[in-house]
C-alpha positions as CSV (number, residue, x, y, z in Angstrom):
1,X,-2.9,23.6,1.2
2,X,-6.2,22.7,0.7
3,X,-8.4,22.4,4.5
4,X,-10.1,18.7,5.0
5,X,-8.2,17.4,2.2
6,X,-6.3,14.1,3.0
7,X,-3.5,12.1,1.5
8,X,-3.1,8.4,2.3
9,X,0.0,7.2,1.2
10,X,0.5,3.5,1.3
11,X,3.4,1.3,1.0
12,X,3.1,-2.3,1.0
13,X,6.3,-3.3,2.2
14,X,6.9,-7.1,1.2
15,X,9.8,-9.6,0.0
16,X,10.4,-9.1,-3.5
17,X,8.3,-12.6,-4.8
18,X,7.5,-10.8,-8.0
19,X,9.9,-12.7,-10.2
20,X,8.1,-16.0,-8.5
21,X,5.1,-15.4,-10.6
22,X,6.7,-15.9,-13.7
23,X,8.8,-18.8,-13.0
24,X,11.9,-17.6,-12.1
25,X,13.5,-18.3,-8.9
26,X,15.2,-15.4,-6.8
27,X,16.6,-16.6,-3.4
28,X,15.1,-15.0,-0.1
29,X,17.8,-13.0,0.6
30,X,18.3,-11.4,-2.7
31,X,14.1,-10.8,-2.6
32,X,14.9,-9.0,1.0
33,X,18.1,-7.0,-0.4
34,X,15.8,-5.6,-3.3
35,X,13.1,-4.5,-1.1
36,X,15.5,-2.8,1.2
37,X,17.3,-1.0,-1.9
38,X,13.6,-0.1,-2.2
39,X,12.6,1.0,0.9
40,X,15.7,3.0,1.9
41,X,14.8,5.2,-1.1
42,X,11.0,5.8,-0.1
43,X,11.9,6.7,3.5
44,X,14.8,9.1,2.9
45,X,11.8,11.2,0.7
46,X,9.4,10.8,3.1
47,X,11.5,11.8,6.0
48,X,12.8,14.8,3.5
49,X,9.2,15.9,3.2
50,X,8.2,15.3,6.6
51,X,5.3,13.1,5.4
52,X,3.5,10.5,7.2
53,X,2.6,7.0,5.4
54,X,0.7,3.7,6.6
55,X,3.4,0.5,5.8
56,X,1.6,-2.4,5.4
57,X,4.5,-5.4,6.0
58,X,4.5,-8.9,5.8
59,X,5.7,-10.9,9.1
60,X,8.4,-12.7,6.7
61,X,9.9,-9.6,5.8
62,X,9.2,-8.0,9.5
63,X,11.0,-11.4,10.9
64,X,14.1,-10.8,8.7
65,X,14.3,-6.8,9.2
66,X,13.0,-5.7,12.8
67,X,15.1,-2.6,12.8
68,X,13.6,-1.0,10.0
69,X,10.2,-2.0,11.2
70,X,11.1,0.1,14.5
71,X,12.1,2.8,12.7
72,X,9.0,2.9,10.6
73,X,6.8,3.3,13.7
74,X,8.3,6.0,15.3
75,X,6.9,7.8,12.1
76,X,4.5,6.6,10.4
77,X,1.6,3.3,10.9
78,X,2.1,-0.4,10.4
79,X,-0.2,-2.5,9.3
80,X,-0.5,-5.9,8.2
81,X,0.0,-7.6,4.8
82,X,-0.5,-11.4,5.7
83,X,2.5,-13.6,6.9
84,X,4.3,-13.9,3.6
85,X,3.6,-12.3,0.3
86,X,3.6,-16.3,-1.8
87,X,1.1,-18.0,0.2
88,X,-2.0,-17.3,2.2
89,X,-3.6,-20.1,5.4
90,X,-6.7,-18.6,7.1
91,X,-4.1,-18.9,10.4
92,X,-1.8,-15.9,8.8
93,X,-4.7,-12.9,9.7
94,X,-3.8,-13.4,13.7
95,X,0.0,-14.9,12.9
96,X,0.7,-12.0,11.3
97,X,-0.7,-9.6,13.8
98,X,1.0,-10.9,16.8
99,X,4.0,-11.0,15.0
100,X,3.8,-7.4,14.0
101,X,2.5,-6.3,17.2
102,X,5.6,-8.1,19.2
103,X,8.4,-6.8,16.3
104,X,6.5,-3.2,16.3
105,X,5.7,-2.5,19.9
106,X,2.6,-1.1,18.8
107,X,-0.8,-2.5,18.1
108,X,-1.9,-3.3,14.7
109,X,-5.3,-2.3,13.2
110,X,-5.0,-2.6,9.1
111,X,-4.9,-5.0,6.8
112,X,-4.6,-5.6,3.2
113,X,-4.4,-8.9,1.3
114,X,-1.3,-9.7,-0.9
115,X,-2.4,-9.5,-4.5
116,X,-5.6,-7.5,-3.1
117,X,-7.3,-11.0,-3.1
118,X,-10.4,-11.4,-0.9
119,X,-10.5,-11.7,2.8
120,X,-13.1,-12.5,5.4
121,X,-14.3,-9.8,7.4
122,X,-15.4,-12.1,10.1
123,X,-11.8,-13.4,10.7
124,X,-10.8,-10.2,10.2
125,X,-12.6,-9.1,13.3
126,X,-11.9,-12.1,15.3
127,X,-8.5,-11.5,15.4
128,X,-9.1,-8.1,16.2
129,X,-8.6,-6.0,12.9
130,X,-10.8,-2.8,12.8
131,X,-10.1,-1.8,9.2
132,X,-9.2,-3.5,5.8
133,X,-7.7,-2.0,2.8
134,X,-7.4,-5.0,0.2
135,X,-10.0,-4.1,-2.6
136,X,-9.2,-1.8,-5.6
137,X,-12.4,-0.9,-7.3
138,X,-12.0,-1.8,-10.2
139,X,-11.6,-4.2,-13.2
140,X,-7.8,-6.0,-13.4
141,X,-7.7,-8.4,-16.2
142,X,-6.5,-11.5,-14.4
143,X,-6.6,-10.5,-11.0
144,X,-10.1,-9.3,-10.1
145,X,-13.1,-7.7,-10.4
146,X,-14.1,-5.7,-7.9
147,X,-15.7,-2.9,-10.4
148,X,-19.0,-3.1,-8.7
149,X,-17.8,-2.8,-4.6
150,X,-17.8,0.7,-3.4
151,X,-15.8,3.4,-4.3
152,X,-14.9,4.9,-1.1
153,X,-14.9,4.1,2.5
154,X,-17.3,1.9,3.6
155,X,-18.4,-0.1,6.8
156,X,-19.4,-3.5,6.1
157,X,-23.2,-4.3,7.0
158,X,-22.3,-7.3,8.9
159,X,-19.0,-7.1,10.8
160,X,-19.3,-3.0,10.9
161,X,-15.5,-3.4,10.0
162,X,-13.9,0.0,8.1
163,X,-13.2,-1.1,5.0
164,X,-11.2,1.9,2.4
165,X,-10.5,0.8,-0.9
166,X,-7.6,2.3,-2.5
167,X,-8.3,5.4,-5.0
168,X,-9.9,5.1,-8.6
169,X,-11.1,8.0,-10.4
170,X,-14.9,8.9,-10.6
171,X,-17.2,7.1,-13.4
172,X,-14.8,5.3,-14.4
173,X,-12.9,4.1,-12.1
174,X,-9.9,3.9,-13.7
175,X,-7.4,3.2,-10.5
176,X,-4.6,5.4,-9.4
177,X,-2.4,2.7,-8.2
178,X,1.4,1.9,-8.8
179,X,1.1,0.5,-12.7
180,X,-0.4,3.8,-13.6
181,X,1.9,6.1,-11.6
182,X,4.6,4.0,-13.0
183,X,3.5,4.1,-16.8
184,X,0.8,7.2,-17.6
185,X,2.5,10.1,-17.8
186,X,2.8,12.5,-14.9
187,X,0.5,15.4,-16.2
188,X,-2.2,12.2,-16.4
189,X,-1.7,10.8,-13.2
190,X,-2.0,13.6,-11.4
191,X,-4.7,15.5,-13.1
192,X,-6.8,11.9,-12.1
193,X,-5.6,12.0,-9.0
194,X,-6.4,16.0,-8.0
195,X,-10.0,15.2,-10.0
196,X,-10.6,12.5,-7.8
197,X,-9.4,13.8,-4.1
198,X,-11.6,16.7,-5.1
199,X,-14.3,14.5,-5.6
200,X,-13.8,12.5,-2.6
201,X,-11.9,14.7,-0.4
202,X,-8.8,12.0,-0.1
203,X,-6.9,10.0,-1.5
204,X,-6.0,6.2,-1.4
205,X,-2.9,5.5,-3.2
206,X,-0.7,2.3,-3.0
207,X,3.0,1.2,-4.1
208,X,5.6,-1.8,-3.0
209,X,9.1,-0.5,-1.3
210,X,10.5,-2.9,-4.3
211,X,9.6,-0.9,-6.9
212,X,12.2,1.9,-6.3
213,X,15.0,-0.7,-6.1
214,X,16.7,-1.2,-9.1
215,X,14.6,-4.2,-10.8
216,X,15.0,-3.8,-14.9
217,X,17.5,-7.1,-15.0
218,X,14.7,-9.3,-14.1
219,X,12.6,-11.6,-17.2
220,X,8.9,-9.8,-16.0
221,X,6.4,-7.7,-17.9
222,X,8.2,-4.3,-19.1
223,X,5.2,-2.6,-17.8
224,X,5.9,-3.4,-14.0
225,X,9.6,-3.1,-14.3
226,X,10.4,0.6,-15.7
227,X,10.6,3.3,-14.5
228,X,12.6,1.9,-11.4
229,X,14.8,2.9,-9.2
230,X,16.2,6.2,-9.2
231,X,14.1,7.3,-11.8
232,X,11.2,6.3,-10.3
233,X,12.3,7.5,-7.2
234,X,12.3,11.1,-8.9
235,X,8.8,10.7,-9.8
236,X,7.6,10.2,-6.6
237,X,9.2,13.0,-5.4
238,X,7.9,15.2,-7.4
239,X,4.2,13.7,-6.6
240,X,4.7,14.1,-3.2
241,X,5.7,17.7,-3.8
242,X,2.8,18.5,-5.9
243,X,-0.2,16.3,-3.4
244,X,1.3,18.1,-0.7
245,X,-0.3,21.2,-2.0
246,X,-3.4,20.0,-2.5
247,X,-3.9,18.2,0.9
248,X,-2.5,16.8,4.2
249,X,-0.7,13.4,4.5
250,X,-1.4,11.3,7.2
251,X,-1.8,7.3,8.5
252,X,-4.8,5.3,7.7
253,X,-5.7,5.1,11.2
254,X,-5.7,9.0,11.8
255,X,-8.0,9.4,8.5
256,X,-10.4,6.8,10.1
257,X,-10.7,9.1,13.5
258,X,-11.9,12.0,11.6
259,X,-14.7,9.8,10.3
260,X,-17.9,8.8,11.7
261,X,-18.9,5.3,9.9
């Protein structure tokens, strides 16, 4: 294994609202039931491989599935992803939190916006977040442009809050989240992915539980549907196999000790 190489595997771990966006209802309990399919799948590998991940949740799914929010943390980090994955109000950033923190036992530090929208640091802060993880650096037709933000970890000038995007490659930036694990080939993704932990010396890579439920019957965009399940739940074993070669996994909030910001 590579020394002072680290892995940051992230899991945003969130009803099931996908099929929202495009206008086609899906009751709550059928969007938790997905997830869950989902998630069951992720934590069987990582508990196979003994490998440590940051969760970020949503209170709404949190609310719905305490046990498997206390199993999480006697593993791996929580961290929060808003109060529900549909709708944001400035009063979700400490909702959430205390909601977590009472569900979890443990206190929360992380957050990332659904969507990766943008969020204000100052709030952040006042309700006692010491790191964000809600910008991908690059250019998402439709979604955002955060091309121009920093690459890599960063404290902000004026709250001095942590803020670590989640991985793109070098130059480029061509990002190394869950649509391109899901559709480049594997030989791709990984080459990008080894170029640009050996650039940076870790990595910052993000999926949903969701995604490794089976989801191919629903009317979205082929491209976010398949691979799923199993099959996609293969293919993360077999990237898990191969990053843990090349460096150590572990939480968000153990990276962020190691560094002096």
């Amino acid at each position: 294994m590579a020394a002072n190489k680290n892995i940051l595997l992230t899991i945003d771990l969130e009803e099931f609202d996908l099929p929202l966006e495009y206008g086609i209802s899906i009751p709550s309990q059928r969007q938790m039931n997905i997830t869950n399919q989902g998630q069951s799948r992720v934590v069987d590998l990582l508990n196979e491989y003994d490998i440590k991940a940051t969760f970020f949740v949503t209170s709404v799914y949190a609310k719905a599935n305490p046990l498997v929010i206390r199993q999480i943390v006697e593993k791996h980090e929580i961290a929060s992803h808003s109060y529900n994955h549909t709708i944001y109000d400035r009063s979700d950033l400490e909702k959430s939190k205390q909601i977590l923190e009472e569900i979890s036992g443990v206190r929360i530090k992380g957050f990332r916006m659904p969507r990766m929208a943008k969020v204000d640091y100052n709030e952040l802060k006042r309700c006692g977040y010491t790191y964000d993880s809600s910008i991908n650096p690059t250019f998402i037709p439709f979604r955002y442009n955060y091309f121009f933000k920093p690459r890599t970890l960063f404290a902000d000038r004026k709250t001095s809050m942590s803020v670590i995007p989640t991985s793109v490659s070098p130059v480029t930036r061509f990002p190394l989240f869950w649509l391109s694990f899901k559709n480049l080939p594997f030989r791709i993704y990984v080459f990008l992915c080894e170029r640009t932990l050996n650039k940076d010396g870790y990595l910052n890579l993000y999926f949903h539980s969701w995604e490794f439920a089976d989801i191919r019957s629903f009317k979205v965009p082929f491209y976010m549907k398949q691979p799923d399940g199993n099959e996609l739940t293969d293919k993360l074993e077999k990237l898990l196999v191969y990053l843990k070669k090349k460096g150590e996994f572990i939480t968000i909030s153990e990276f962020l000790r190691t560094r002096d910001l």
